[in-house]
N, CA and C atoms as a LAMMPS dump frame, in Angstrom:
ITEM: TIMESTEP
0
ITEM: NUMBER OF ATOMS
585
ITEM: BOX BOUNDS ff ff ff
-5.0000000000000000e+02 5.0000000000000000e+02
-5.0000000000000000e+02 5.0000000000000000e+02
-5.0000000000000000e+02 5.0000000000000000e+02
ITEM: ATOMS id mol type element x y z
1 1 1 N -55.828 426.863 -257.893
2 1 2 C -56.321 428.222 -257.753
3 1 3 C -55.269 429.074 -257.074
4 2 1 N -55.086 430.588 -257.543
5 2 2 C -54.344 431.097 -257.139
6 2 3 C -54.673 432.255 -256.445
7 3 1 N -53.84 432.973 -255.323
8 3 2 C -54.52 433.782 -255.191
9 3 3 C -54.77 435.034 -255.465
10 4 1 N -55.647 435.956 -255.419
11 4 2 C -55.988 437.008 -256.657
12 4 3 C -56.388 436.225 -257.645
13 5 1 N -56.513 435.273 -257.712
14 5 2 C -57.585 434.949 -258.762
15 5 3 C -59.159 435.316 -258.93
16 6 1 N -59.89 435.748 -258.192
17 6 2 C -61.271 436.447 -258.234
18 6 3 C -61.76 435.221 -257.704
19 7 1 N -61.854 434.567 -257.012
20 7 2 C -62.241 433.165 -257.026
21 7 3 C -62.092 432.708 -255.778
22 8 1 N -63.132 432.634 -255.04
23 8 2 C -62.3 431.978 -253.61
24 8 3 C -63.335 430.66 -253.249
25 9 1 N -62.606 429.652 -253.143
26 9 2 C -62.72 428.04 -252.439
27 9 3 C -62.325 427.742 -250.791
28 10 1 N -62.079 428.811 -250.234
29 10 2 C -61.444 428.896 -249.248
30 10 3 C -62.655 428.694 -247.91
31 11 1 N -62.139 427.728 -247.001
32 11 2 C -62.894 427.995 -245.963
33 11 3 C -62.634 429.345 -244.922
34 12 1 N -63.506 429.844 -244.13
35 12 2 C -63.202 431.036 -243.556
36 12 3 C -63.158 430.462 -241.845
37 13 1 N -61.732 430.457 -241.318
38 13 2 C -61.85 430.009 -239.64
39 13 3 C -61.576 431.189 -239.285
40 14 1 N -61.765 430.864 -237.612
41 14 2 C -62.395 431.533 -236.807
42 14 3 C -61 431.7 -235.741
43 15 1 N -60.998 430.551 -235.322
44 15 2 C -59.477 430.4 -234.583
45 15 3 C -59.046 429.457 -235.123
46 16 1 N -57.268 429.479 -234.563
47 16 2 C -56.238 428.772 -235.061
48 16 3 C -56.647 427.374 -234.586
49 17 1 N -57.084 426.98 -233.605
50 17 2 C -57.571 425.77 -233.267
51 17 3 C -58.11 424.593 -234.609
52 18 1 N -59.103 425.457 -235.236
53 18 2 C -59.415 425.014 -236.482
54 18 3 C -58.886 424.648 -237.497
55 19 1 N -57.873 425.592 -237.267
56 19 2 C -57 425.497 -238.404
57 19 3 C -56.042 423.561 -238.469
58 20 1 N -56.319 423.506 -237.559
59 20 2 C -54.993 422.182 -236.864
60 20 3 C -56.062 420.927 -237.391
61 21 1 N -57.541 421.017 -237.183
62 21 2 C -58.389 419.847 -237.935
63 21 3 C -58.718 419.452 -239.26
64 22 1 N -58.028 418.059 -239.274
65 22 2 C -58.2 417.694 -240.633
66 22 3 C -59.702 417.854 -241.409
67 23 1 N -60.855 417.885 -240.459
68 23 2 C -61.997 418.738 -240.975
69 23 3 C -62.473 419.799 -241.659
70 24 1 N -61.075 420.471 -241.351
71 24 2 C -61.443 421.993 -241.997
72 24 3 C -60.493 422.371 -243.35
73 25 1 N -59.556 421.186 -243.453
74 25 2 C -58.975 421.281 -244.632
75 25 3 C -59.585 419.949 -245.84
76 26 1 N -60.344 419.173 -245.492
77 26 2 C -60.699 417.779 -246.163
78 26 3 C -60.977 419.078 -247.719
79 27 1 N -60.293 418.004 -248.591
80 27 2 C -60.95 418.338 -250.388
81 27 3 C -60.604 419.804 -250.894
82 28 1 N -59.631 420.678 -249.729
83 28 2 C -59.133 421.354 -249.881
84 28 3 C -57.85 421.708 -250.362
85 29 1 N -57.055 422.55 -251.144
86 29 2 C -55.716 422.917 -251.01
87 29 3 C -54.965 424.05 -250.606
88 30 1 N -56.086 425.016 -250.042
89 30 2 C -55.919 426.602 -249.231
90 30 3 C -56.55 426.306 -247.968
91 31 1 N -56.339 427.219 -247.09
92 31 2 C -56.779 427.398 -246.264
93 31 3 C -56.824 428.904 -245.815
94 32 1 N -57.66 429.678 -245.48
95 32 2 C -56.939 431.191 -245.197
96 32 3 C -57.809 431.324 -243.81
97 33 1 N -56.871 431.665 -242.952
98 33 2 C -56.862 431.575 -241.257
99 33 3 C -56.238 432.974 -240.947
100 34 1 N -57.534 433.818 -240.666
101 34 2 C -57.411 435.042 -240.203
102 34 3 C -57.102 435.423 -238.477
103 35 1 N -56.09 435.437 -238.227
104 35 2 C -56.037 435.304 -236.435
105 35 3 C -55.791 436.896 -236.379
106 36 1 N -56.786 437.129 -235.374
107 36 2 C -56.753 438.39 -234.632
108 36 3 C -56.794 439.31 -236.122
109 37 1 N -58.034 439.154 -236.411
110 37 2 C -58.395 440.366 -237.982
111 37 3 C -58.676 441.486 -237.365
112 38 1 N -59.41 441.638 -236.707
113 38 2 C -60.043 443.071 -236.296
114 38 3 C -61.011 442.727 -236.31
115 39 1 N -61.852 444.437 -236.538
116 39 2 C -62.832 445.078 -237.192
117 39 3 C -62.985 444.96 -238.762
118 40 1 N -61.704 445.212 -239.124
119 40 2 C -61.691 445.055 -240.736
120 40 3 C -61.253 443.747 -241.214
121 41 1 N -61.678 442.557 -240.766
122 41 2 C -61.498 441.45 -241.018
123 41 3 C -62.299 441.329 -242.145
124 42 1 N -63.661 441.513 -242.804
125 42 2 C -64.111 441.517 -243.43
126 42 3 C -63.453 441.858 -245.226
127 43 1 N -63.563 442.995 -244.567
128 43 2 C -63.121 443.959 -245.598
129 43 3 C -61.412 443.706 -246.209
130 44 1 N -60.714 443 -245.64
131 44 2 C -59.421 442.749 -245.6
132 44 3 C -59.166 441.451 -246.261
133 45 1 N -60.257 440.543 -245.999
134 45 2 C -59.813 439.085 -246.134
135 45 3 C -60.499 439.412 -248.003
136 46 1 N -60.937 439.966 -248.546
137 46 2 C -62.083 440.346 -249.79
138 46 3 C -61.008 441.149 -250.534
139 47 1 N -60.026 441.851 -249.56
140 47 2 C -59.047 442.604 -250.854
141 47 3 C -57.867 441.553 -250.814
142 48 1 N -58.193 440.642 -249.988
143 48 2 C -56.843 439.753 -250.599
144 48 3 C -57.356 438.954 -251.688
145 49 1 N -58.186 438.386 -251.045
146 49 2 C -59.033 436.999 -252.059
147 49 3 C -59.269 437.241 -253.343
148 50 1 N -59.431 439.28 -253.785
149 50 2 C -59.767 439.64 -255.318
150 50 3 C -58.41 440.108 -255.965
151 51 1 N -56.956 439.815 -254.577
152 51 2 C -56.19 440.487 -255.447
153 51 3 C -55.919 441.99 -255.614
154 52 1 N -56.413 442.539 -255.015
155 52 2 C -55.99 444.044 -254.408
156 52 3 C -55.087 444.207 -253.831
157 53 1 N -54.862 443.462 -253.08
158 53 2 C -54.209 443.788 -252.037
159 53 3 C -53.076 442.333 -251.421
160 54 1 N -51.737 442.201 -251.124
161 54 2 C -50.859 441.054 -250.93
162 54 3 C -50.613 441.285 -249.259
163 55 1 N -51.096 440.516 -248.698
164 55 2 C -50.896 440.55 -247.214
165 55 3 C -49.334 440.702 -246.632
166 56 1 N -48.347 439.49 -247.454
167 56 2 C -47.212 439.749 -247.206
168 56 3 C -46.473 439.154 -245.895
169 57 1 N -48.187 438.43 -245.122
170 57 2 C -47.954 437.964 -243.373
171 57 3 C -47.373 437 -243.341
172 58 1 N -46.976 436.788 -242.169
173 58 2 C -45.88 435.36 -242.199
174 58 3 C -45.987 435.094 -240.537
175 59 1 N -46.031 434.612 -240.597
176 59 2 C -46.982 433.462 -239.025
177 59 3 C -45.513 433.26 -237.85
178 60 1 N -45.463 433.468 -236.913
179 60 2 C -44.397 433.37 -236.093
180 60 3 C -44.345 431.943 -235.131
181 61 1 N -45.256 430.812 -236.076
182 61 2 C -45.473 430.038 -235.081
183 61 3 C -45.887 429.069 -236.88
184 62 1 N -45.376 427.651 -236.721
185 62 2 C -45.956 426.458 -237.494
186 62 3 C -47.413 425.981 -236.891
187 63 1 N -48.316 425.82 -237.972
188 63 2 C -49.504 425.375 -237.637
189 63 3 C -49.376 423.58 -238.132
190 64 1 N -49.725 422.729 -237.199
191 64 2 C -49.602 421.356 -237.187
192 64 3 C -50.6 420.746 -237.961
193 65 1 N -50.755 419.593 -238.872
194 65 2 C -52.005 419.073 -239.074
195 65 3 C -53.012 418.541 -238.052
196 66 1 N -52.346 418.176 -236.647
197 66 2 C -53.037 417.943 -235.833
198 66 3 C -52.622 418.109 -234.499
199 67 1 N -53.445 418.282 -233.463
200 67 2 C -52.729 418.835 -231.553
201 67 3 C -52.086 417.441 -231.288
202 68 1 N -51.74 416.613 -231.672
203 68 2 C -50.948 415.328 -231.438
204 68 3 C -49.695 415.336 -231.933
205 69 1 N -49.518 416.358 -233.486
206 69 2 C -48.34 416.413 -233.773
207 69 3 C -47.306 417.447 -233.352
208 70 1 N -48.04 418.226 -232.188
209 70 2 C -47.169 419.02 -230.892
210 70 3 C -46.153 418.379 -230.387
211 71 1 N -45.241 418.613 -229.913
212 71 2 C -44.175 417.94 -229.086
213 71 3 C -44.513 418.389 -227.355
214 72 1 N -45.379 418.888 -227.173
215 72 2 C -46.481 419.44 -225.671
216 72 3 C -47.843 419.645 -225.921
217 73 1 N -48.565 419.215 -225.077
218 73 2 C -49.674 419.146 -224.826
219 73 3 C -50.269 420.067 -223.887
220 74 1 N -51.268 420.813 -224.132
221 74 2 C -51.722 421.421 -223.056
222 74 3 C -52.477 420.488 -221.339
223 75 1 N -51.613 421.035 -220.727
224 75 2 C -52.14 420.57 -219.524
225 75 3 C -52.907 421.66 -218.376
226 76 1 N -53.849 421.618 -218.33
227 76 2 C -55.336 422.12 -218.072
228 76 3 C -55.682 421.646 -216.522
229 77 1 N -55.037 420.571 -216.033
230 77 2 C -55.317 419.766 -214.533
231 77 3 C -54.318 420.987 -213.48
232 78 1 N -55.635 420.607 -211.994
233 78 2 C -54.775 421.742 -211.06
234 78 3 C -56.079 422.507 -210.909
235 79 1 N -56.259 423.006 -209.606
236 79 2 C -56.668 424.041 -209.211
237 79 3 C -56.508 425.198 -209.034
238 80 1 N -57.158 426.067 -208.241
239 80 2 C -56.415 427.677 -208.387
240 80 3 C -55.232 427.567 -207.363
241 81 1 N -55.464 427 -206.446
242 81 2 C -53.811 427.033 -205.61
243 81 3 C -52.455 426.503 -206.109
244 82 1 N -53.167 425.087 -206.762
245 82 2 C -52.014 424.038 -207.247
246 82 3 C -50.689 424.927 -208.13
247 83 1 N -49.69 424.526 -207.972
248 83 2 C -48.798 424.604 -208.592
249 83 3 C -48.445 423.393 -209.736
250 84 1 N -48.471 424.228 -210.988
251 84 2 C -48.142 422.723 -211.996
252 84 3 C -46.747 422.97 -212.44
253 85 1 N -45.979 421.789 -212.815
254 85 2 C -44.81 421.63 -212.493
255 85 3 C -44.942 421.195 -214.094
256 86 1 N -44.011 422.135 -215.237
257 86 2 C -43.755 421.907 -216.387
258 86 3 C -42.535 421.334 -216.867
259 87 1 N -42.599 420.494 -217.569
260 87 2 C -41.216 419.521 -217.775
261 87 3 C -40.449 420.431 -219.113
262 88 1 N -39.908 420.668 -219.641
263 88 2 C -39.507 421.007 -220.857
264 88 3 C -38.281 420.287 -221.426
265 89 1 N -39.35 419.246 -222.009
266 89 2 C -38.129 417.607 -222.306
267 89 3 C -37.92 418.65 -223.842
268 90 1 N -38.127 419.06 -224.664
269 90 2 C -37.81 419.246 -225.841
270 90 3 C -36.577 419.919 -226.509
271 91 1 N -35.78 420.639 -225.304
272 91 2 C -34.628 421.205 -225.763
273 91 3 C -34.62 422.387 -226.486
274 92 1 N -33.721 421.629 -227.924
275 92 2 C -33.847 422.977 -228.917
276 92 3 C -35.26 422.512 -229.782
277 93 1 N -35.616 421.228 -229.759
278 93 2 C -36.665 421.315 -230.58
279 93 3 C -37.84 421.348 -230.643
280 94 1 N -37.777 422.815 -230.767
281 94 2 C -39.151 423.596 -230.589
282 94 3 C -39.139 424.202 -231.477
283 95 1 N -40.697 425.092 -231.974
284 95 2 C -41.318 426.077 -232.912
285 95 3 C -40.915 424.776 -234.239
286 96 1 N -40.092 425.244 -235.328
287 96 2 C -40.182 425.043 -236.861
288 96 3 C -39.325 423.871 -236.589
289 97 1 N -38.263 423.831 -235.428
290 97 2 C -37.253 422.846 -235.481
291 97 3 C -37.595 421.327 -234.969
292 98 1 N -38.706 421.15 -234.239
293 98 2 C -39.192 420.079 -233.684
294 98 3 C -39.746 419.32 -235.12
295 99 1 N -40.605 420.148 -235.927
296 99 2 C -41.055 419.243 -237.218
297 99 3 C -39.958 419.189 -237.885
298 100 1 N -38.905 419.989 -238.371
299 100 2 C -38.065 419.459 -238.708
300 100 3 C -37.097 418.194 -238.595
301 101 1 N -36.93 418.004 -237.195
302 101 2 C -36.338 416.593 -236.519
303 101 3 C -37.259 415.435 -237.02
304 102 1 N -38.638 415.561 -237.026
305 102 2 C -39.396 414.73 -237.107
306 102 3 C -39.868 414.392 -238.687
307 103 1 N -39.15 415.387 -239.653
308 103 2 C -39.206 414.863 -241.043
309 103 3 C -40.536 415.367 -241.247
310 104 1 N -41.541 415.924 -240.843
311 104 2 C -42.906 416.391 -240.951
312 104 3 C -43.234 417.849 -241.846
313 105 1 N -43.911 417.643 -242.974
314 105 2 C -44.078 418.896 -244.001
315 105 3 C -44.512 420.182 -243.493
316 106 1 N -44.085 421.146 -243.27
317 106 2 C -44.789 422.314 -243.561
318 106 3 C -43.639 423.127 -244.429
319 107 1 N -44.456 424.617 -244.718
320 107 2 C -44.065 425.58 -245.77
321 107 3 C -43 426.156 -245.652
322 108 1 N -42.001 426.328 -246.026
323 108 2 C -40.727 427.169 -246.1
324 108 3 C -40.087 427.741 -247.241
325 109 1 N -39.396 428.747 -247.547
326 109 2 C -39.062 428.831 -248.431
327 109 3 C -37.635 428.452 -248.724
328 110 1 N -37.168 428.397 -250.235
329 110 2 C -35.489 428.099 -250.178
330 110 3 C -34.717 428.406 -250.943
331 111 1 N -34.08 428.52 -251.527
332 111 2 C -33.528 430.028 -252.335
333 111 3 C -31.963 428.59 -252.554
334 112 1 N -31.463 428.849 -253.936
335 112 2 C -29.929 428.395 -253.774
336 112 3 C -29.656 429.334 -253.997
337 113 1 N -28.293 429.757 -253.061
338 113 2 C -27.402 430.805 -252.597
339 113 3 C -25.833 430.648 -253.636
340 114 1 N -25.793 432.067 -253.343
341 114 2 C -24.272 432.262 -254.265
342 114 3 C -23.128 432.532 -252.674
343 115 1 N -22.504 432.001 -252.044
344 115 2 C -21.649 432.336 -251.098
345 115 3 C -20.223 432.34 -251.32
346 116 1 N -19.712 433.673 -250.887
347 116 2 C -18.226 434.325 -250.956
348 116 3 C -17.887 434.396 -249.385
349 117 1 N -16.7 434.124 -249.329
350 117 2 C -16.607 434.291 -248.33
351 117 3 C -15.851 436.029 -247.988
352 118 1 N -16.22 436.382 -246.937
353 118 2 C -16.413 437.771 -246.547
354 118 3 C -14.956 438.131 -245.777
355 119 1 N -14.368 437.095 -244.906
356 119 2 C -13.618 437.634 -243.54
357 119 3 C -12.912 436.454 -242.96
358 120 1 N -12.087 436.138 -242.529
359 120 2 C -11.494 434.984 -242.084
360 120 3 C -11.276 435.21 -240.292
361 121 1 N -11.719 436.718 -239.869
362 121 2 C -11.495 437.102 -238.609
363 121 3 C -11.597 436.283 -237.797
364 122 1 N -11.33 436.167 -236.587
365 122 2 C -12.1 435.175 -235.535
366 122 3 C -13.28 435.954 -234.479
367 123 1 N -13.001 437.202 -234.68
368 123 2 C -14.443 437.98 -233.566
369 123 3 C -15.372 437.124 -234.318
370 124 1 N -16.409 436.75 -233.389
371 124 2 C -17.574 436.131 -233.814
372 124 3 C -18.552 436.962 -234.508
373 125 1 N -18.785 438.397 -233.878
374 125 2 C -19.765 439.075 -234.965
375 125 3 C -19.626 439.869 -236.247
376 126 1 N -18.09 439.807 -236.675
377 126 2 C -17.819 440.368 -238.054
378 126 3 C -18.637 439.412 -238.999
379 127 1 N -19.172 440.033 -240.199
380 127 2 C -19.303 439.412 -241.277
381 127 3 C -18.146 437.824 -241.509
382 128 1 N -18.748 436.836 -241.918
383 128 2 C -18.273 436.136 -242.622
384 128 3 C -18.195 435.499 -243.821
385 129 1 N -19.685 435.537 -243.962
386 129 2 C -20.339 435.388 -245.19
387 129 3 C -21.481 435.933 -245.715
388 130 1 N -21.409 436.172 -247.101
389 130 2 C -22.492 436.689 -247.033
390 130 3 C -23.061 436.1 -248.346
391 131 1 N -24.839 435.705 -248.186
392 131 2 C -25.307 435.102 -249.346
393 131 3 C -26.166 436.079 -249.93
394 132 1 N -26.606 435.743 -251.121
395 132 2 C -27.252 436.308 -252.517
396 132 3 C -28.007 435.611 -252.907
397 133 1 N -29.199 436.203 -253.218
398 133 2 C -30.164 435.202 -254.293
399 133 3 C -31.123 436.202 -254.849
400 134 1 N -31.338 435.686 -255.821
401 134 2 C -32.592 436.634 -256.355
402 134 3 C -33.856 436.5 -255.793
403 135 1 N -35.027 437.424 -255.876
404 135 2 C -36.224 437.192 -255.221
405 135 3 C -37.373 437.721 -256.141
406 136 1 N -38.156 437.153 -257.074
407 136 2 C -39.217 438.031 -257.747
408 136 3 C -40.656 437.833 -257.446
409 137 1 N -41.267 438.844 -257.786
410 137 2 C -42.516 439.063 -257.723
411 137 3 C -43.38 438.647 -258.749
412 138 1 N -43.882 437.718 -259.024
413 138 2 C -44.529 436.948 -260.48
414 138 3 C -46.302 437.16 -260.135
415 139 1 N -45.921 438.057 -259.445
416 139 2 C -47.918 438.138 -259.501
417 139 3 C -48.143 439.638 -259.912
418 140 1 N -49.703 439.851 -259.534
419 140 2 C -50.198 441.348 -259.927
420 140 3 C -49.781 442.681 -259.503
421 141 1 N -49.8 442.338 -257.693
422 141 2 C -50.096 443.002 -257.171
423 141 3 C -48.565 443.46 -256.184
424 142 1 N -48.144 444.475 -255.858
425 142 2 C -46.977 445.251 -255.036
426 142 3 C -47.319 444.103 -253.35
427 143 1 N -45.893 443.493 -253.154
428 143 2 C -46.399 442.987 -252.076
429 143 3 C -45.088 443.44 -251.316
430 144 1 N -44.63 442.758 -249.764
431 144 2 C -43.579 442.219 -249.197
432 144 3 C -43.369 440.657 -249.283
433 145 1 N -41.922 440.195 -249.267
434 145 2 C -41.625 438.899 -249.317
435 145 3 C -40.557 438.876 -248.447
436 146 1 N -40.549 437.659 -247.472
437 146 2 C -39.766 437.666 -246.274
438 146 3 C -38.816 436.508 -246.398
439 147 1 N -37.848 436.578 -247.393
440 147 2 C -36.679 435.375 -247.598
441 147 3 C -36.169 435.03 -246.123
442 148 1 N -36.354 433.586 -245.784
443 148 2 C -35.627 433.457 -244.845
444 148 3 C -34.248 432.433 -245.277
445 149 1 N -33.337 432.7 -244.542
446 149 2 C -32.338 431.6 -244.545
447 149 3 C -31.905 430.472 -243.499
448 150 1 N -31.948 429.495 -243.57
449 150 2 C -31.744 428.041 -242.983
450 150 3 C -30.247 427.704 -242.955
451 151 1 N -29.846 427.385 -242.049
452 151 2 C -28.476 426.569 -241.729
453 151 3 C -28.9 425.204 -241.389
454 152 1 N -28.272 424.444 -242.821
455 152 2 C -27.97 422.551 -242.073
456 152 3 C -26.984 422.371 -241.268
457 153 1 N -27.087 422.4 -240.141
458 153 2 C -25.676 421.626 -239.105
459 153 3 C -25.67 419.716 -239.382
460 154 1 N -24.279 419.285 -239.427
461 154 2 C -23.899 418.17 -239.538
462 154 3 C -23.785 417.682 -238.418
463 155 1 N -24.045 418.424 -236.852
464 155 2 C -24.175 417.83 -235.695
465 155 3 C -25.301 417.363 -235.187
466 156 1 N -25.623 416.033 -235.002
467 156 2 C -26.696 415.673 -235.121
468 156 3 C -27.764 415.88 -233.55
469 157 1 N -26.821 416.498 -232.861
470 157 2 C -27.636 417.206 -231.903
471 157 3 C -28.239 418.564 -231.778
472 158 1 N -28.355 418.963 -232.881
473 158 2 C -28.584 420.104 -233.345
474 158 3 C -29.838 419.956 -234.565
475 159 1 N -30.924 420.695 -233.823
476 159 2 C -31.923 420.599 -234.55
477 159 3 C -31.695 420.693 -236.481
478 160 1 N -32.384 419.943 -237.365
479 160 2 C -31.908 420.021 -238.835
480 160 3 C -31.803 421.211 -239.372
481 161 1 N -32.329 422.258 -239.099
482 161 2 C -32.577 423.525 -239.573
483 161 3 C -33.05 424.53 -238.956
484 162 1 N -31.944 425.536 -238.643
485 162 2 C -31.775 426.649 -237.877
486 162 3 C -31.957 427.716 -238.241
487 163 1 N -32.713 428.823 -238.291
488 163 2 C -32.874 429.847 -238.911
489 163 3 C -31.948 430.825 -238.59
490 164 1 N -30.91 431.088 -239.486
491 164 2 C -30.158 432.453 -239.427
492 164 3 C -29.901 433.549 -239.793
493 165 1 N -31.372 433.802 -240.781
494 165 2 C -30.924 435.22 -241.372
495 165 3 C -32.415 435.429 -242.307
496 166 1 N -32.817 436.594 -242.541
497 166 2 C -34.068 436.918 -243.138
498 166 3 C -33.761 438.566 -243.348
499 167 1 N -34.535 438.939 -244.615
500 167 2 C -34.976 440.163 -245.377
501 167 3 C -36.362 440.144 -245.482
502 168 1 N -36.642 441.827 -245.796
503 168 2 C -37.774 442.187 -245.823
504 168 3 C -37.627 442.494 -247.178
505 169 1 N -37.973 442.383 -248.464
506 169 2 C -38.221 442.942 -249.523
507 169 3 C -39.595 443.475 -250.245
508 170 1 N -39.546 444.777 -250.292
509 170 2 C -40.513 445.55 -251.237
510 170 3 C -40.913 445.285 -252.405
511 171 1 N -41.458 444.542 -252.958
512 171 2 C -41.7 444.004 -254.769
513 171 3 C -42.63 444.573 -255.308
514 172 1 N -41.933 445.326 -256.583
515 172 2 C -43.685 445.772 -257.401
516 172 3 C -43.975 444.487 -258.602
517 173 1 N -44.988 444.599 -259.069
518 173 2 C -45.291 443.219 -259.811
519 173 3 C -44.303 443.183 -260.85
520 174 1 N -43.778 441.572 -260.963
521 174 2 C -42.429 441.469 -261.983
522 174 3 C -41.026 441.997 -261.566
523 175 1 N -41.114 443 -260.193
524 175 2 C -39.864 443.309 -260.326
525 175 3 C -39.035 442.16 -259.545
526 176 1 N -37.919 442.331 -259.442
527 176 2 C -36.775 441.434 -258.785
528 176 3 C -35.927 442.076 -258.532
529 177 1 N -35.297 441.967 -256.916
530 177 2 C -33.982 442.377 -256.428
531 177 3 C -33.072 441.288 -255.405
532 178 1 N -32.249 441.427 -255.441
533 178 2 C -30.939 440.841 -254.87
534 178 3 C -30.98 440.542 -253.593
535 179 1 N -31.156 440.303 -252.741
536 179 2 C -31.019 439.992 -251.487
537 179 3 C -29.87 439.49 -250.933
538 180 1 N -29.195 440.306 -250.147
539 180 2 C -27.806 439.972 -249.501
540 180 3 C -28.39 439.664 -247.845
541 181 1 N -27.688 438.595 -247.324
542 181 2 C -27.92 438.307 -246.126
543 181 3 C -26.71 437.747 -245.304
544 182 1 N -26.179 438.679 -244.591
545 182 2 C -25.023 438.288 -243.954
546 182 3 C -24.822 437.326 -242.365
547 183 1 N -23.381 436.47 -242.787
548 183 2 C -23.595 436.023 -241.538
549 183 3 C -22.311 435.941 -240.983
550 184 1 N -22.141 435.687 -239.978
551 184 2 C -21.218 435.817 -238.881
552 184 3 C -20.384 434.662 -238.426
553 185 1 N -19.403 434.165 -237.855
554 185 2 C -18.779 432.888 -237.025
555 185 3 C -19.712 432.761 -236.339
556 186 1 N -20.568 433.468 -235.433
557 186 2 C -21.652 433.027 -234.303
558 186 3 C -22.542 432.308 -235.004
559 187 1 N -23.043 433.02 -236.212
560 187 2 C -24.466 432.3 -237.062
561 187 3 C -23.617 431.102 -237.173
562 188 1 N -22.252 430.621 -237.802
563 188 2 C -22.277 429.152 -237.962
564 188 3 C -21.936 428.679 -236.665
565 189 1 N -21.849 429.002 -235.411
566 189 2 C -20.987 428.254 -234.37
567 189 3 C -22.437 427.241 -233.758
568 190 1 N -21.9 425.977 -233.344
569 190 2 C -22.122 425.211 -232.372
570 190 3 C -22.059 425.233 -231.117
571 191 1 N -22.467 425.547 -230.251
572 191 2 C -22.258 425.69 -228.921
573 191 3 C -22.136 423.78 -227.909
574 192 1 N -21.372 423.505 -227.41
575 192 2 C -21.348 422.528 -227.149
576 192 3 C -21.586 422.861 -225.369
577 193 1 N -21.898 423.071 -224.375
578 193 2 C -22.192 423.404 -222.873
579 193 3 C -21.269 422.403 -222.032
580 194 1 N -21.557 420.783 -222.902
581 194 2 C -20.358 419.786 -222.286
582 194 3 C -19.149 419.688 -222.248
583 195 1 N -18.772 420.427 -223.256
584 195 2 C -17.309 420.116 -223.894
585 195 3 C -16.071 421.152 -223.041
């Protein structure tokens, strides 16, 4: 099922909490998790579901299949005086990059890129490269689409996939445009703190 299809199979949650239980997705293959709708939550979630309307949203945070597959746990112990003392063993791998290390599925997008190289400078924030890809709109309805771009580092202390670059594109249905996304010596540099 797709969406704008007139057709909805979808369970309706409440909070993101829900969203994380394998309960609320069992026999499912959507899920649509409205956080912080409003007032017009109603009315909003009905022009997506018929296809009116392309939300275009994009979540600033990975939702886990389960609160175990966190790399932190909420800790809740302590009184009102206590001071709790937070460890932050995880480094860089946090948000999208922790499941990444861990080989664990969620949604991304991925585009193969056409790359020229731009600049041989050494300032770190000139252009260096810059990539291309096409981006189309194969549905009904005028949406936004938010290409992001990923860097693989070969240093294996370095989380698998780094986000370095993203567009906002305007699409009317069927159309397609170009997306240039530039990057810099900084976007590829390694920072080593030991070395």
């Amino acid at each position: 099922m797709g969406w704008g299809s007139g057709t909805a199979n979808y369970p309706y949650l409440i909070a993101p909490v829900e969203a994380i239980q394998d309960r609320a997705v069992q026999d499912r293959t959507d899920v649509l998790c409205a956080n912080i709708a409003g007032q017009e939550a109603g009315n909003s979630i009905v022009d997506v579901l018929y296809g009116d309307f392309n939300p275009s949203g994009r979540l600033p945070y990975p939702i886990a299949k389960s609160p175990s597959d966190y790399p932190a746990q909420p800790d809740g112990g302590g009184g009102l005086n206590d001071i709790i003392s937070v460890l932050y063993i995880e480094g860089l791998f946090i948000d999208y990059r922790h499941f990444d290390a861990l080989e664990q599925a969620w949604a991304k997008g991925e585009a193969t890129p056409n790359v020229e190289g731009a600049s041989t400078a050494a300032w770190l924030h000139r252009p260096a490269f810059e990539v291309m890809f096409e981006v189309k709109n194969t549905g009904p309805v005028a949406g936004s689409e938010i290409p992001q771009l990923y860097l693989h580092s070969p240093d294996s202390s370095q989380p698998p996939s780094l986000l370095r670059g993203f567009a906002d594109v305007l699409l009317s249905p069927d159309e397609s445009q170009t997306v240039h996304i530039t990057l810099s010596r900084y976007d590829l540099s390694v920072w080593d703190v030991d070395a």
